[in-house]
N, C-alpha and C positions, 0 to 999 in steps of 0.2 A: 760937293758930290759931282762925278764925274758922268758926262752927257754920253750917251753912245750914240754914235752918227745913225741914220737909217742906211735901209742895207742899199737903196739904188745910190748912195754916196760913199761906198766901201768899196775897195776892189781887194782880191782876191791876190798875196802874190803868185807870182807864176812859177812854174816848177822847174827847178836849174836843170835836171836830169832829162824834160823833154826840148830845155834849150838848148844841150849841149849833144841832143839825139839828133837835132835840127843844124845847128854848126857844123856839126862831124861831116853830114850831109852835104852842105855844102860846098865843104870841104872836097872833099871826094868825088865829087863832082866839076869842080874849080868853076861855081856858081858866084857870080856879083850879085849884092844886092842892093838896090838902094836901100834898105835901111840900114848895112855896116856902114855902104861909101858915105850918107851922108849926115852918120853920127846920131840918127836918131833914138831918142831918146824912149819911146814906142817899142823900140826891138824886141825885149822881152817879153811884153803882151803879146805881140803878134806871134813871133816865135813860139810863144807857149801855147797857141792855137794850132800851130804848124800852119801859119801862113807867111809869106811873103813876098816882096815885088821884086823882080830878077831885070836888070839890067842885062840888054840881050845883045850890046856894043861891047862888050867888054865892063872896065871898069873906070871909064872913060864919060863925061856927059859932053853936049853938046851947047848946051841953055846957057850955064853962067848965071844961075840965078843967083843972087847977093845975101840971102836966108841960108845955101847950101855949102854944105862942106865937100861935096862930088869932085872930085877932081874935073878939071876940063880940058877939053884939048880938040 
């Protein structure tokens, strides 16, 4: 018989329709964010909140961190 998780270890998936409300957005805008630039895995949780962290250099980082896929320069 099969176990059902509790619900504080369930998430919920997130809604393509307010991801792609949220892209277009940015889109249109011609918004960077760190979570496109550095491939994070997150995006759609966050997105489906409508939040996100806007890269305000462009789409450019400065850091070089070795975890990050941001481009540098």
């Amino acid at each position: 018989m099969t176990q059902r998780l509790p619900e504080w270890l369930t998430i919920r998936l997130p809604r393509p329709d307010t991801i792609k409300e949220v892209e277009q957005m940015m889109r249109s805008k011609s918004l960077h964010t760190v979570c496109e630039s550095a491939r994070c895995p997150n995006l759609p949780e966050c997105w489906s909140k409508k939040t996100a962290t806007f890269m305000i250099l462009g789409d450019t980082c400065t850091r070089s961190c070795g975890f990050c896929a941001i481009k540098v320069g």
